[in-house]
C-alpha positions as CSV (number, residue, x, y, z in Angstrom):
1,X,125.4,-87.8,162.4
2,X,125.2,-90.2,160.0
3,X,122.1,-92.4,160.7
4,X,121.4,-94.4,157.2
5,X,121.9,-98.0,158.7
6,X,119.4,-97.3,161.5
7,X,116.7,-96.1,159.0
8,X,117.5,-99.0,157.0
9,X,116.3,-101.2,160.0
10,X,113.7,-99.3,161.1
11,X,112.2,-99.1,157.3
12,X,112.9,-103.4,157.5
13,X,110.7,-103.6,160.9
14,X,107.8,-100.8,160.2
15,X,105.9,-100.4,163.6
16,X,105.3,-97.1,164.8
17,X,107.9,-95.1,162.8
18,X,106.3,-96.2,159.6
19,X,102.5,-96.1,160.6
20,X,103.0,-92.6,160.9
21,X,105.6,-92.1,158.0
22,X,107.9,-90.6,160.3
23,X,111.0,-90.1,157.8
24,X,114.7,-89.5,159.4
25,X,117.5,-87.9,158.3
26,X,121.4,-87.6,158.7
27,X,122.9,-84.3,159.8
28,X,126.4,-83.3,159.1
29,X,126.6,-82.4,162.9
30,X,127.9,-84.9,165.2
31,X,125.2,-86.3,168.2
32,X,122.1,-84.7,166.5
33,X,120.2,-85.9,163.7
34,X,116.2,-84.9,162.6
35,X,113.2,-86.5,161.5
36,X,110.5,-84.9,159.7
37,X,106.4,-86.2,160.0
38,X,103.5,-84.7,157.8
39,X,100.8,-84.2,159.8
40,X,97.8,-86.3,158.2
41,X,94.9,-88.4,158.8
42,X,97.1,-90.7,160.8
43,X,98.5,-88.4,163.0
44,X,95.8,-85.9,164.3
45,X,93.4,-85.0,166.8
46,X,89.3,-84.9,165.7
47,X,90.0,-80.9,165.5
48,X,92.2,-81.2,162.8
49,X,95.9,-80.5,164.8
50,X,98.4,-82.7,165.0
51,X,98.4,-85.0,167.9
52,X,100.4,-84.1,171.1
53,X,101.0,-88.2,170.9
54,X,102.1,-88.7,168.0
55,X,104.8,-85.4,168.7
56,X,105.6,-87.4,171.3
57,X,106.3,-90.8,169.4
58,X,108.5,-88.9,166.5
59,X,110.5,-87.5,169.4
60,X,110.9,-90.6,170.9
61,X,111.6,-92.8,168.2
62,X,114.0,-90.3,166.4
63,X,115.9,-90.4,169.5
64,X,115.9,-94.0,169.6
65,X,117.5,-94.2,165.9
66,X,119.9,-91.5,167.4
67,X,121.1,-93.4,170.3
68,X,121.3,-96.4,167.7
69,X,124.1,-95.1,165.4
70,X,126.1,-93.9,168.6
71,X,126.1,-97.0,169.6
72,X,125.6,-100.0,167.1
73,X,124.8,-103.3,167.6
74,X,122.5,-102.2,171.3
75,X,119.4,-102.2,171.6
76,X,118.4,-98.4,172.9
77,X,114.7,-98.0,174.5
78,X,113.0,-95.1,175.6
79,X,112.8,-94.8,179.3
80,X,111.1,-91.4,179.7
81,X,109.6,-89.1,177.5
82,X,108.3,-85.3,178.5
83,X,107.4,-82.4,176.7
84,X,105.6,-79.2,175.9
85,X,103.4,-78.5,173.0
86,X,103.5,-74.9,172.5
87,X,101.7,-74.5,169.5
88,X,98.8,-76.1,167.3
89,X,99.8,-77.6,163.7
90,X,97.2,-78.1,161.4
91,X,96.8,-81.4,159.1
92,X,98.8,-80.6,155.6
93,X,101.7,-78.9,157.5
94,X,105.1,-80.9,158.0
95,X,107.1,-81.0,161.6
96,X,110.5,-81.4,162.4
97,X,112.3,-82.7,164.8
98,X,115.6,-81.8,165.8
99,X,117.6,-83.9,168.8
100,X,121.1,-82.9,170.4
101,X,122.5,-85.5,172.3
102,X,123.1,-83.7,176.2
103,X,124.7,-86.8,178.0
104,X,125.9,-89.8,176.5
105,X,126.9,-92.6,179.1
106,X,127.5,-96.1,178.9
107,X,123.7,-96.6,179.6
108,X,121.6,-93.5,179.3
109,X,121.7,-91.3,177.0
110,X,119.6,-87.5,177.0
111,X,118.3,-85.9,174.4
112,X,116.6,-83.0,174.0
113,X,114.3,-82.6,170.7
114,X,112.5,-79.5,169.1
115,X,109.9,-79.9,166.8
116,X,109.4,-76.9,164.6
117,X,106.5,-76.4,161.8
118,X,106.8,-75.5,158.6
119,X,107.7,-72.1,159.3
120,X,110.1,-72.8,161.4
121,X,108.0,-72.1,164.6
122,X,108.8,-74.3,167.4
123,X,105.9,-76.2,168.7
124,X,107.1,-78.1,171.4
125,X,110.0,-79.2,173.3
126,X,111.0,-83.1,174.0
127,X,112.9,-84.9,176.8
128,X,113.8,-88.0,175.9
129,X,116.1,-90.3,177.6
130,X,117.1,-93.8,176.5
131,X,118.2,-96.7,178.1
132,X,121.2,-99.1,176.2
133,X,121.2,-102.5,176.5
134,X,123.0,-105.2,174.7
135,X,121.1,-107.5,173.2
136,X,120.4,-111.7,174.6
137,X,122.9,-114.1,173.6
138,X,121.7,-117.1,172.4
C-alpha cells in the first residue's frame, strides 16, 4: 500500500508520530503497510525496555495512516486498541510494525499489527480498530 501522502501529513502536523520518530513505510502489498520506531530515550520504561505505550501508540497511529490512504480525504481515529507484549526490547534496538487490514467497511476498519525486533522476533500483537468519519463542512 502505497502510503506517501499520509506520511507527508503526518510529518506537516508532528504530534505523537514524530515525538517518538515513528517512521512509516509503503508496502508493495495491498491493505498492509509498516512502520518502524527505534527504541530510545523517548520511548522507554526506567528499566531500559521499550514502553508497552509507546508499542501501543506506533500500532495505533500506523494504523491510522493505513486506514488514511484506503480512504482519502476522512478523517480515521482509533476507537480501540489491545495488545500483547510478549517480549522485552532493549533501548538501541529497532521495532517494526506490520498491519493487515481484516475488515474494511464503510466506517470501521480492523487491523491487526505485529511488531517484531530487530531479529525478527515478534514482541507483541496489536488490535486496532478505527473509526472513518468525514470531515465538518464549513
Amino acid at each position: 500500500m502505497n502510503i506517501e501522502k499520509e506520511k507527508a501529513v503526518i510529518e506537516k502536523q508532528g504530534g505523537l508520530s514524530k515525538t517518538l520518530n515513528m517512521e512509516f513505510l509503503s508496502t508493495e502489498e495491498p491493505d498492509t503497510c509498516m512502520a518502524r520506531m527505534k527504541v530510545d530515550d523517548l520511548n522507554r520504561q526506567p528499566f531500559g525496555f521499550l514502553s508497552g505505550g509507546a508499542t501501543l501508540a506506533l500500532c495505533e497511529n500506523l494504523a491510522g495512516v493505513a486506514s488514511m490512504a484506503l480512504c482519502p480525504g476522512k478523517i480515521c481515529v482509533g476507537i480501540n486498541v489491545s495488545g500483547n507484549h510478549l517480549r522485552t526490547v532493549l533501548v538501541g534496538d529497532t521495532v517494526t510494525a506490520y498491519a493487515q487490514l481484516q475488515y474494511k467497511g464503510r466506517t470501521l476498519h480492523e487491523w491487526q499489527i505485529n511488531v517484531k525486533n530487530s531479529k525478527g522476533e515478534l514482541i507483541s500483537t496489536v488490535h486496532v480498530t478505527n473509526y472513518i468519519l468525514s470531515p465538518r463542512k464549513e
